[in-house]
C-alpha positions as CSV (number, residue, x, y, z in Angstrom):
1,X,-70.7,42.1,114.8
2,X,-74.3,43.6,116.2
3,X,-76.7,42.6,114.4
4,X,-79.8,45.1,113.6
5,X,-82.6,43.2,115.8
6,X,-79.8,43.5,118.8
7,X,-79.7,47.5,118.5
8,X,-83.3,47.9,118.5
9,X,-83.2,45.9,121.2
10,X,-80.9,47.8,123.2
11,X,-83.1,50.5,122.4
12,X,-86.6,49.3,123.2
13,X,-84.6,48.4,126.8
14,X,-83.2,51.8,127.5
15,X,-87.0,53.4,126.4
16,X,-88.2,51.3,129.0
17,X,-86.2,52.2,131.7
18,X,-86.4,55.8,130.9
19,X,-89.8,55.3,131.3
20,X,-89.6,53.8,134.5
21,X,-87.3,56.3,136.2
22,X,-89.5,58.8,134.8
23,X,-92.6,57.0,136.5
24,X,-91.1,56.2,139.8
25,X,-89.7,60.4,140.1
26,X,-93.2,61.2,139.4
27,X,-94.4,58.7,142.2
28,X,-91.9,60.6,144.3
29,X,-93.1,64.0,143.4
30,X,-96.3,63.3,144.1
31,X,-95.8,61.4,147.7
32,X,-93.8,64.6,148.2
33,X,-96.4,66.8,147.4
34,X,-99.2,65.0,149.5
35,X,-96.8,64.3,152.3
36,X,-96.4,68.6,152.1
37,X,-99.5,69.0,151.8
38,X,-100.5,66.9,154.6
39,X,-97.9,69.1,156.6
40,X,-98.9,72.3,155.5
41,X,-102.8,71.3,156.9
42,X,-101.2,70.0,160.2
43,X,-99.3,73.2,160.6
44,X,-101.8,75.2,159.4
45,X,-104.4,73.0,162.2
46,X,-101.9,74.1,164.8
47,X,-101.5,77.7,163.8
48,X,-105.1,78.2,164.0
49,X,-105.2,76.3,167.5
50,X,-102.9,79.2,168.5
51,X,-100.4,76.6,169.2
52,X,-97.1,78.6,167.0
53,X,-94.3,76.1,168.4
54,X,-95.9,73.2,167.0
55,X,-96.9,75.0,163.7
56,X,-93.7,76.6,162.6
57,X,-91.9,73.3,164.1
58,X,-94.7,71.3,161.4
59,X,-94.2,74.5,158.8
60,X,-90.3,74.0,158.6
61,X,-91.0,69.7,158.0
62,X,-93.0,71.1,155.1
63,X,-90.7,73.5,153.6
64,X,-88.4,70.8,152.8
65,X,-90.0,69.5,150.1
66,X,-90.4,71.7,147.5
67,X,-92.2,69.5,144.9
68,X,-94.6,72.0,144.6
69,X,-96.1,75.4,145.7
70,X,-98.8,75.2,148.4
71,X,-100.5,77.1,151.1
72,X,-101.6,81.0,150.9
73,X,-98.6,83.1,150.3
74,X,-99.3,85.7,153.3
75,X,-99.5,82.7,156.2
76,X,-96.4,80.8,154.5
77,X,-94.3,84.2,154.4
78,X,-95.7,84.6,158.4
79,X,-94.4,81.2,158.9
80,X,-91.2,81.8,157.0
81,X,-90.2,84.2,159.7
82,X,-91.1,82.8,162.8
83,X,-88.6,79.7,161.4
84,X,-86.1,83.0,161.2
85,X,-86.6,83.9,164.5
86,X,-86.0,80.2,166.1
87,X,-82.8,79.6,163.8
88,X,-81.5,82.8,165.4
89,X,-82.1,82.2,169.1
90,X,-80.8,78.6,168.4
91,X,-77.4,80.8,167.3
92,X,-76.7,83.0,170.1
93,X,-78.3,79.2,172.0
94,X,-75.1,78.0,170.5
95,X,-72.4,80.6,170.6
96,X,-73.3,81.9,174.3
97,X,-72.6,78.3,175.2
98,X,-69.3,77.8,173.7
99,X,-68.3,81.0,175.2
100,X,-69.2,80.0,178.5
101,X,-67.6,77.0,178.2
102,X,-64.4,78.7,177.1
103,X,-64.4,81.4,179.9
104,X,-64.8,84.3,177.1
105,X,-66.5,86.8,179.1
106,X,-66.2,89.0,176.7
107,X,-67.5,87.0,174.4
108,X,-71.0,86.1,176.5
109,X,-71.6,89.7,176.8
110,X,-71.4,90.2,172.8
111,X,-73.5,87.1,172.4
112,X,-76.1,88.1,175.3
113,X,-76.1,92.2,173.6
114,X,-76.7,90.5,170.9
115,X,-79.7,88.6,172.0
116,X,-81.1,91.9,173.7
117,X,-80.8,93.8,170.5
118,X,-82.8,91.5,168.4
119,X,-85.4,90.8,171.2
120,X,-85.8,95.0,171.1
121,X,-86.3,94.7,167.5
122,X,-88.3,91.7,167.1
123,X,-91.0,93.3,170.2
124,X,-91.1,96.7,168.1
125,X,-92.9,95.2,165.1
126,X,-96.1,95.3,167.3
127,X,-96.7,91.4,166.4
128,X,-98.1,89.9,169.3
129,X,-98.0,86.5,167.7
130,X,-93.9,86.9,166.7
131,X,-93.3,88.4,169.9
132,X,-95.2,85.3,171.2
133,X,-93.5,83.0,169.5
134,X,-90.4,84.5,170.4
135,X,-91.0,84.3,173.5
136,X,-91.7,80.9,173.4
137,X,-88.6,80.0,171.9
138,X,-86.5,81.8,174.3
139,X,-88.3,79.9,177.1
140,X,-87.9,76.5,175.3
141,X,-84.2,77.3,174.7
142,X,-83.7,78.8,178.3
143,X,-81.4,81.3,176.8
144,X,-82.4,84.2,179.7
145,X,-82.5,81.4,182.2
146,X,-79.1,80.4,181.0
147,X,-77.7,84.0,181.0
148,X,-79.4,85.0,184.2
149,X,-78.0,81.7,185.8
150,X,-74.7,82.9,184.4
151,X,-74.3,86.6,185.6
152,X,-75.6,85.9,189.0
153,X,-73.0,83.0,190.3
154,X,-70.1,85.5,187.9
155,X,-71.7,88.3,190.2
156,X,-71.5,85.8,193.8
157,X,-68.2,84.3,193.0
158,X,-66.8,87.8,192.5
159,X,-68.2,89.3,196.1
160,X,-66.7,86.0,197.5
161,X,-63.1,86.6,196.2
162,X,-63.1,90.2,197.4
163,X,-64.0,88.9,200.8
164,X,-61.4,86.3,200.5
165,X,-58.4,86.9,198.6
166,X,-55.6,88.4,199.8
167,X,-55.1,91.9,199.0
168,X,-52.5,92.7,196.5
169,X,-51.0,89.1,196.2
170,X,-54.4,87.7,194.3
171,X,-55.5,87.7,190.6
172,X,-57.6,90.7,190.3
173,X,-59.9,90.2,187.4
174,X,-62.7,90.1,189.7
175,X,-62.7,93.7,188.3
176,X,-63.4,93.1,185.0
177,X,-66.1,90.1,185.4
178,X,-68.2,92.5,187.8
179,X,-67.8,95.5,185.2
180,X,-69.0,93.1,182.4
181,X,-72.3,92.0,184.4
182,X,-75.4,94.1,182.4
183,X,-76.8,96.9,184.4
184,X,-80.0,94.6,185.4
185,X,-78.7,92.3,187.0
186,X,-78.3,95.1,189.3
187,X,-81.1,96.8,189.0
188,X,-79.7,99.3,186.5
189,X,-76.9,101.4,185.3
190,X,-77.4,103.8,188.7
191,X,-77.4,100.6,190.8
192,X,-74.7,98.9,189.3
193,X,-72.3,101.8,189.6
194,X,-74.0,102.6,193.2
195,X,-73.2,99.1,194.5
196,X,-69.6,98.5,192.6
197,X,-68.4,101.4,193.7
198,X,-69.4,100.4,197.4
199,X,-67.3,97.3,196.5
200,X,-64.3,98.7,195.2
201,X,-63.7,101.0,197.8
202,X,-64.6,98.5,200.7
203,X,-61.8,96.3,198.9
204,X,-59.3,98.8,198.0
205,X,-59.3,100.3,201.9
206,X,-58.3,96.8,203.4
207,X,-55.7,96.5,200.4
208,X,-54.5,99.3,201.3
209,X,-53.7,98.5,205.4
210,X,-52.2,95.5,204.4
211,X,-50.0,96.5,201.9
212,X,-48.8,99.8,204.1
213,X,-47.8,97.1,206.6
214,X,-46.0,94.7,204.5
215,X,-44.7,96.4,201.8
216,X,-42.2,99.4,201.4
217,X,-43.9,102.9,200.3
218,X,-42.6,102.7,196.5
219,X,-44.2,99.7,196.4
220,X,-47.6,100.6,198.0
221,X,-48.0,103.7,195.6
222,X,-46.7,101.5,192.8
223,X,-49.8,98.9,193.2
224,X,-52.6,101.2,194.3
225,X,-51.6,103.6,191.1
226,X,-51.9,100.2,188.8
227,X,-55.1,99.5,190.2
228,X,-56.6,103.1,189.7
229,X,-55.3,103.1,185.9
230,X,-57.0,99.5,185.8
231,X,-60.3,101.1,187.0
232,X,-60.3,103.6,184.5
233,X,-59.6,101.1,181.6
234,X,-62.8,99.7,183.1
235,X,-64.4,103.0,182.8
236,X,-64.2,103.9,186.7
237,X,-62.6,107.5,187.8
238,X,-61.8,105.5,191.0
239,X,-61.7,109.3,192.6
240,X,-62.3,107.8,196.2
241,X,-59.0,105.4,195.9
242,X,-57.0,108.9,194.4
243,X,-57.7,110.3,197.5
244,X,-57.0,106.8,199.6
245,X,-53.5,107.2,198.0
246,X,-52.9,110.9,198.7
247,X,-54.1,110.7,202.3
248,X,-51.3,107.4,202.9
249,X,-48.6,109.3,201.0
250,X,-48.9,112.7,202.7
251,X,-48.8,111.0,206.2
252,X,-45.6,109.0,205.3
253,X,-44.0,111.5,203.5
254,X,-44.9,114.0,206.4
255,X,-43.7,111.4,208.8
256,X,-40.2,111.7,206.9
257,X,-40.2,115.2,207.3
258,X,-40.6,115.4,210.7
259,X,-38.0,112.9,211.7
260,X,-35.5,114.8,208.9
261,X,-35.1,111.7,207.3
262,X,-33.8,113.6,204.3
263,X,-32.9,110.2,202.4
264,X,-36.0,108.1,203.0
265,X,-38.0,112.1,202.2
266,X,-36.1,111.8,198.4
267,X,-37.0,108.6,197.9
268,X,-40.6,108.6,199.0
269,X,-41.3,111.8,197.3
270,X,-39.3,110.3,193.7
271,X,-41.7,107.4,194.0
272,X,-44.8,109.6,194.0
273,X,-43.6,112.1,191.3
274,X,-43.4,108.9,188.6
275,X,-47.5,108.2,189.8
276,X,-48.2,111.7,188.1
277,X,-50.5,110.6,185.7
278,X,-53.4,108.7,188.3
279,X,-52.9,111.4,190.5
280,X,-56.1,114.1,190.9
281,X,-55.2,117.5,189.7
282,X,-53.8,119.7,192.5
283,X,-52.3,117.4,194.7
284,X,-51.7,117.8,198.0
285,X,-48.7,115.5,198.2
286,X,-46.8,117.0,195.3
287,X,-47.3,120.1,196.6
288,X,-46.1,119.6,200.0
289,X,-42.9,118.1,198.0
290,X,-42.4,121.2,196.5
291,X,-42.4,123.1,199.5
292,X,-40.5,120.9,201.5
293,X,-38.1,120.6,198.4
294,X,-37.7,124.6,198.1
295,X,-37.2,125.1,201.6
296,X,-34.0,122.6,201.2
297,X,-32.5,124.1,198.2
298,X,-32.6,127.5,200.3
299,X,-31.0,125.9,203.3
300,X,-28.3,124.7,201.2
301,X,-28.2,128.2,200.1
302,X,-27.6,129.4,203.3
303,X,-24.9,127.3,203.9
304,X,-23.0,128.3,200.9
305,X,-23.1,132.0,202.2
306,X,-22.0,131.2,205.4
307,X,-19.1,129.4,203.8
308,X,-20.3,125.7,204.9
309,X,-19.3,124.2,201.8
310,X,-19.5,120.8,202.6
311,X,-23.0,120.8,204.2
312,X,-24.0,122.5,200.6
313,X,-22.7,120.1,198.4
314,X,-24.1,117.1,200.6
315,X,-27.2,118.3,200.6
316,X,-27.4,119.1,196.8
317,X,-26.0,115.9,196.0
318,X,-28.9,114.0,198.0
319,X,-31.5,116.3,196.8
320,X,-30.1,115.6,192.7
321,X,-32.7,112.7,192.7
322,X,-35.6,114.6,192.9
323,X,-34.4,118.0,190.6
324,X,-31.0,118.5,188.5
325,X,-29.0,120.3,191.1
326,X,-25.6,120.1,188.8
327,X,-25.9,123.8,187.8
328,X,-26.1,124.4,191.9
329,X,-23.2,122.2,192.8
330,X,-21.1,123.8,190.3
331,X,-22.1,127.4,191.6
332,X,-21.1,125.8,195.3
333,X,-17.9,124.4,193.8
334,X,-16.8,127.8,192.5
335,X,-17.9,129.6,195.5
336,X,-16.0,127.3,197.5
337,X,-12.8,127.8,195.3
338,X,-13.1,131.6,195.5
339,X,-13.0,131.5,199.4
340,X,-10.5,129.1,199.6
341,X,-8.6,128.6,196.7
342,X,-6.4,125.6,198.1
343,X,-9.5,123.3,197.3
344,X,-8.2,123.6,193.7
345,X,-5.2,121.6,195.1
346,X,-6.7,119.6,197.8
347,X,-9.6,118.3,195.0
348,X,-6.5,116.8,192.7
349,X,-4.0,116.1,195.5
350,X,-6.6,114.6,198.1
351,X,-4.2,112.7,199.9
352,X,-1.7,115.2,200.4
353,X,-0.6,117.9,203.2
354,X,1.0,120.9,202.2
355,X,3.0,123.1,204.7
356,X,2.0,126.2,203.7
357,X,-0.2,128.2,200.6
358,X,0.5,131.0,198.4
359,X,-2.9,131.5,197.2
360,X,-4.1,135.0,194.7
361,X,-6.0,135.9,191.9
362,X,-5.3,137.3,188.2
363,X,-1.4,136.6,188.4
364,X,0.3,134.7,185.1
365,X,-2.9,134.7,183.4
366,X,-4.8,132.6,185.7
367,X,-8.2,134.1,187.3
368,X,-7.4,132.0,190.4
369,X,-4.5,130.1,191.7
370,X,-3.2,128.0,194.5
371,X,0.4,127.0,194.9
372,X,1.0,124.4,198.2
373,X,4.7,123.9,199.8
374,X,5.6,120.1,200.3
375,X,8.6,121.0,202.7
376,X,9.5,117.5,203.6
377,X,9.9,116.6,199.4
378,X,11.4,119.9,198.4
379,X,8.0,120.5,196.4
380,X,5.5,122.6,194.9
381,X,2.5,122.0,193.4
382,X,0.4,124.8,191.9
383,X,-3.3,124.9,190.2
384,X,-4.5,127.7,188.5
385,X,-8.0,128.5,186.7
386,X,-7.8,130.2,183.4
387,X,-11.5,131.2,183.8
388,X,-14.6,129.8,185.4
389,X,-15.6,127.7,182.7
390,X,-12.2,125.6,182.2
391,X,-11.2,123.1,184.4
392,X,-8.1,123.7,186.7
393,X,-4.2,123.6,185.0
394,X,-2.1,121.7,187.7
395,X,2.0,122.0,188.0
396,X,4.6,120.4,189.9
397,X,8.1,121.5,190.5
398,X,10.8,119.8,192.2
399,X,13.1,122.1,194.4
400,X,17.3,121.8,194.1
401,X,17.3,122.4,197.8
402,X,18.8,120.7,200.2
403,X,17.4,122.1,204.0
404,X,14.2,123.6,205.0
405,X,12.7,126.4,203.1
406,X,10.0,129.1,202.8
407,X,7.7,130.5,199.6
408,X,6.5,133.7,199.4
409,X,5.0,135.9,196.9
410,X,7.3,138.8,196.3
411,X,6.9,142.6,195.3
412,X,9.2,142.0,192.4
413,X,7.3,141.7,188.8
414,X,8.3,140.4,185.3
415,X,5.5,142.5,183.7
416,X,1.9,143.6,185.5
417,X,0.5,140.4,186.4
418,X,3.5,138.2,186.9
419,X,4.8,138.5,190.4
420,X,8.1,136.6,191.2
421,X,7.8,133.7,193.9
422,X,11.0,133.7,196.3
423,X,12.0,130.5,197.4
424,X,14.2,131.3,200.5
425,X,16.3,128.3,202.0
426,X,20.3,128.0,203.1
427,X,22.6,128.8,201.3
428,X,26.6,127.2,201.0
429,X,28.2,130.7,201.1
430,X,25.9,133.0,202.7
431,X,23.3,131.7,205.3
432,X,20.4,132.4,202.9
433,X,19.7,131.0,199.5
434,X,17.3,133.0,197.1
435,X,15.7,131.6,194.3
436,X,13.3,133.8,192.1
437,X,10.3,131.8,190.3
438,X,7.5,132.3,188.2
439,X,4.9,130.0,186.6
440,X,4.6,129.6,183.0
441,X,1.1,128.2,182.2
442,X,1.7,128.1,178.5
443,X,4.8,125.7,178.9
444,X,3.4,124.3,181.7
445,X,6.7,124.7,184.1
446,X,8.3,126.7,186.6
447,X,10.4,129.4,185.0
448,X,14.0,130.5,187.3
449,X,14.1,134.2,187.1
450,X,17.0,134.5,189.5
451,X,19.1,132.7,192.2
452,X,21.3,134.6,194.6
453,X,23.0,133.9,198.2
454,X,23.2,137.0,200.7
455,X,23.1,137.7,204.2
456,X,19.6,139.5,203.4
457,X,17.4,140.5,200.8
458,X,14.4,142.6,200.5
459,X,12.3,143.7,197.6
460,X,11.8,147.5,197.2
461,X,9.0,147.7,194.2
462,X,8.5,145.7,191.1
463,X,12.0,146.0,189.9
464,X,14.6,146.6,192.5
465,X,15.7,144.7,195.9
466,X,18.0,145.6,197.9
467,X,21.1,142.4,198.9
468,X,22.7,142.6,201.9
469,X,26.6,141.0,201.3
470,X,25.6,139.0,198.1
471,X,27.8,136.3,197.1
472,X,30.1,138.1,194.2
473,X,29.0,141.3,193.2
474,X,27.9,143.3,195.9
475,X,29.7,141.8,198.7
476,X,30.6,143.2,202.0
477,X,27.6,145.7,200.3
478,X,24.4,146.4,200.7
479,X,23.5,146.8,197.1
480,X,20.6,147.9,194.9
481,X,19.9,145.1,192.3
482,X,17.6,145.6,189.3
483,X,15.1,142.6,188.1
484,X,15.5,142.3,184.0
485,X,15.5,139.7,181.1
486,X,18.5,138.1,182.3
487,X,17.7,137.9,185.9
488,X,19.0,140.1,188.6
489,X,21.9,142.7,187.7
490,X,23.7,144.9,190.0
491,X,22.9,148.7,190.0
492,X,24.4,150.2,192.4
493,X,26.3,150.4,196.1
494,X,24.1,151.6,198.9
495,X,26.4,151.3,201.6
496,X,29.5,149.5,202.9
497,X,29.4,147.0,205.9
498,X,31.5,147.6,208.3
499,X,32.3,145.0,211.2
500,X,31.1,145.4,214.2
501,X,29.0,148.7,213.2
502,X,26.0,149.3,212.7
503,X,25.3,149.4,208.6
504,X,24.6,152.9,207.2
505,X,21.7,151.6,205.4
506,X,18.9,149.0,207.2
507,X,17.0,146.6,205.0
508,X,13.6,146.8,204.2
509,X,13.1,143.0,205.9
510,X,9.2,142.9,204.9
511,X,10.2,142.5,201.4
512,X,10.0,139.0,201.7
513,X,6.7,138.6,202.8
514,X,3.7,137.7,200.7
515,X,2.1,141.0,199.2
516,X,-1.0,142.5,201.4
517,X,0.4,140.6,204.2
518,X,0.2,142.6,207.6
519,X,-2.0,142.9,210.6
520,X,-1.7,144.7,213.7
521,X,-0.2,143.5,216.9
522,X,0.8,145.4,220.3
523,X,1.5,144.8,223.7
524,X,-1.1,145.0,226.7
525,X,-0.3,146.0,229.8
526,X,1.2,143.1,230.9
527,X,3.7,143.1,228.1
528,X,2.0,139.8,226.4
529,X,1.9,140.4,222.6
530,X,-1.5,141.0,221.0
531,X,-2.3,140.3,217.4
532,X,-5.8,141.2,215.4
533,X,-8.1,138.6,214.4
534,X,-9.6,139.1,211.1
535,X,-12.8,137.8,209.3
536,X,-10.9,136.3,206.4
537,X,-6.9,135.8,205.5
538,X,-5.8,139.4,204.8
539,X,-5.8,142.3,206.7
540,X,-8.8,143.6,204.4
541,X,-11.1,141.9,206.4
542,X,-13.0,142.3,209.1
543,X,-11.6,142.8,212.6
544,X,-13.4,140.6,214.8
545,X,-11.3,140.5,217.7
546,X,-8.3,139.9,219.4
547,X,-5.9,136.9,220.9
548,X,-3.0,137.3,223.1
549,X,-0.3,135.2,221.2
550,X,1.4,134.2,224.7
551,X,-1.4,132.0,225.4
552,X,-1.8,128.4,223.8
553,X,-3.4,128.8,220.5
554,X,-5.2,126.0,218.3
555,X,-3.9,126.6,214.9
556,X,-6.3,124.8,212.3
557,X,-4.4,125.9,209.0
558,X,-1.7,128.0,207.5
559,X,-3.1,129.5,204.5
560,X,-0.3,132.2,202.5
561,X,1.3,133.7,206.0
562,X,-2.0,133.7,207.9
563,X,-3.4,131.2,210.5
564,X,-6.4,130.2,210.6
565,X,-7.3,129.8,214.6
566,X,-10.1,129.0,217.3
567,X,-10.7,131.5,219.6
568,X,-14.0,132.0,221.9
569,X,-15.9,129.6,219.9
570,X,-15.3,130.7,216.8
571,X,-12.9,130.8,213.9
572,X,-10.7,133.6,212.5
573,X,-7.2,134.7,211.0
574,X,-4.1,136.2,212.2
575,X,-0.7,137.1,210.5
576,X,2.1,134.6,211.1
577,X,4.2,136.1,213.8
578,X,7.2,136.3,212.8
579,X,10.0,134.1,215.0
């Protein structure tokens, strides 16, 4: 239990140290202020010697203790800002050095714009003694020193490395450290742009020899227009290496030209046109690409017209990497059909070789049609366009014949546009076999109108052909025969044969041949047989001269009764003489 004299004292104890903390914090206090003022004196001595360094360095000691208020309020205030200006230039002190040290270029020249800025604003308050001061500082601090020392080895290294490197194959950021130097360490913004353009181009020229001697022309174009975008990202128009670029390009792509190195011409000139956006407005290389590129698309042109098909399509085909030439090919490709309409077959029988054609035009409902003869198989094979925009029908028909035979568009009709095809081979009672045809595009198949054996038969018009000894009706006749639903019915007796007589009726033999079929032939006067040599395969083309068919002949195809032949260097048509 505490007793009453042990509280008081416990209280008399902590009274007396009360007391003595309050003594020795007023001992403090008062060192304090004596020690500040003593500062404040001394800085004040130096300040008035003129000597600022030493006074704002004395000032600042001062300012820490703030046991009490001291000096005029005016000179303390000055010297409260000249301790602003040394904190900041000890800042950018510190941050341009860190940024050096971690290779942040940009980062150096924010720091050193920086440092510019407030030593314009600092010189514009018209203090001599701040702007003193701050020069003072600077100087202590060697921050232009440090900067100067900086930019000019950025500046030497970066002239060394453009003498050095190797073009093309080196890091490149040379660029950007020379673009980041500040205008006076040039001289100024005219110099600096005066002396890096001098640079540049001295660089980019020897780049460019090398690379056009070691590298391929896509990639030449391909670097030089990466280095002109990375000038202009550094604020360059690079205009002198634009027209480095166009005067390489033109001379290779010319070069191309004149060799007629049509491939290497495509691919130069598909290179170029993906550079479009670094090139100068007007160019002289895109231009001659155009021209050159027009001038092809009319020769191909030209070759359609003169019916060189192939030589059309090739070229569109090569020139489809610089333009969209599928709306061209497919103008060549119908061309091509409508002159020669077996290419519908040949295109989806490639392998293949017919024996003969029966080619025409708006017959079964097709616009265009080709049928081939595979004698050796007993086969035909027919394609047919319904119109230019479909693609082709194709059909196939095996024969039931059994020895050589012959296909010929007849003048017999099951309607308008539905001509019968007569398949003429041997027959088993009578020497000839005739089998009437027509296509069916809608069921796809080969429709048998007819079949008949006679000694002869001849069409007459669209409906009637005249039989000579038919097998059954009309034998030991030569009989009329009418064309209806059922086939071919007789209609009447013409004539009777009689042995060894001459028949009171002759045949019509042409019947048999394809419709439009005949071109004139005669004898010179040597007796050799002469024939007429047309412009196309019918005898509605152009004469263009004339053959004598007892001399050797160079066939080169057998298109619908007509041969296609070589004659005095050129090519033309005559009718199938007849054996």
């Amino acid at each position: 239990m505490i007793t009453s004299d042990q509280k008081s004292i416990w209280v008399r104890n902590l009274m007396l140290t009360a007391v003595v903390v309050a003594l020795i914090f007023v001992a403090l206090k008062i060192d304090g202020s004596l020690k500040k003022i003593k500062l404040y004196d001394q800085a004040l001595a130096y300040y008035k010697a003129d000597n600022l360094l030493a006074a704002e360095q004395t000032f600042s000691q001062a300012d820490e203790y703030s046991s009490i208020e001291y000096g005029e309020k005016e000179w303390t205030a000055f010297m409260s800002g000249l301790t602003s200006i040394r904190l900041q230039l000890e800042g950018f002190k510190q941050a341009a050095q860190a940024a050096i040290g971690d290779k942040k270029e940009e980062e150096v020249l924010e720091t050193y714009r920086r440092y510019q800025s407030f030593k314009q604003e600092t010189l514009k308050q018209q203090d001599k003694q701040a702007a003193s001061f701050f020069q003072s500082v600077s100087a202590k601090l060697g921050l232009e020193k440090g900067w100067s020392d900086y930019y000019l080895q950025a500046l030497n290294q970066a002239k060394a490395h453009m003498r050095k490197a190797d073009p093309g194959t080196e890091n490149e950021s040379f660029v950007h450290t020379l673009v980041l130097i500040p205008d006076e360490f040039f001289g100024g913004k005219a110099q600096k742009e005066e002396e890096l353009n001098a640079l540049f181009q001295r660089y980019e020229t020897a780049k460019l020899q090398k690379l056009g001697t070691s590298l391929s022309f896509e990639d030449v174009i391909t670097r030089t227009a990466n280095s002109i975008k990375q000038y202009r990202q550094e604020g360059i128009t690079a205009e002198w290496l634009q027209k480095q670029l166009e005067r390489y390009a033109l001379s290779e792509i010319n070069q191309a030209i004149k060799e007629k190195d049509l491939s290497g011409f495509v691919t130069m000139a598909k290179a170029y046109q993906q550079i479009k956006d670094v090139l100068p407005d007007g160019s002289d290389v895109l231009a001659t690409i155009e021209g050159y590129l027009e001038n092809r698309v009319k020769q191909a042109e030209q070759y359609a017209k003169a019916h060189q098909f192939t030589k059309a399509m090739d070229l569109y085909q090569m020139l489809s990497g610089l333009l969209d030439t599928s709306s061209l090919i497919k103008g060549v490709e119908e061309r091509w059909t409508e002159y020669d309409p077996t290419r519908l077959l040949q295109m989806k029988y490639p392998d293949k070789t017919f024996d003969s054609f029966v080619t025409g035009r708006d017959h079964w409902g097709a616009k265009q049609y080709a049928i081939g003869v595979d004698e050796a198989e007993h086969h035909l094979y027919l394609a047919a366009k319904l119109s230019d925009d479909d693609n082709p029908v194709y059909m196939d028909q095996a024969l039931d014949v059994d020895a050589d035979f012959t296909l010929t568009l007849s003048k017999l009709r099951d309607g308008n546009e539905n001509p019968i095809l007569l398949v003429q081979t041997a027959g088993k009672e009578r020497p000839y076999s005739y089998v009437g045809i027509m296509p069916d595009l809608s069921r796809n198949a080969f429709l048998t109108r007819f079949s008949i054996e006679a000694d002869e038969l001849s069409a007459e018009d669209a409906e009637q052909v005249i039989v000579k000894n038919a097998a059954g009706k009309g034998e030991n006749e030569i009989a009329s025969f009418q064309l209806g639903e059922k086939g071919l019915a007789y209609r009447e007796k013409l004539a009777d044969l009689q042995p060894d007589s001459e028949e009171a009726v002759e045949p019509d033999t042409t019947g048999s041949q394809s419709e439009g079929q005949s071109g004139g032939s005669d004898a010179d006067a040597h007796g050799n047989s002469i024939a007429d040599v047309y412009a196309g395969p019918g005898n509605d083309y152009e004469i263009i001269g004339r053959v004598s068919l007892d001399s050797s002949i160079q066939i080169v195809t057998n298109l619908n009764g007509w041969y296609q032949i070589q004659f005095d260097g050129k090519e033309g048509w005559i009718l199938a003489p007849t054996p």
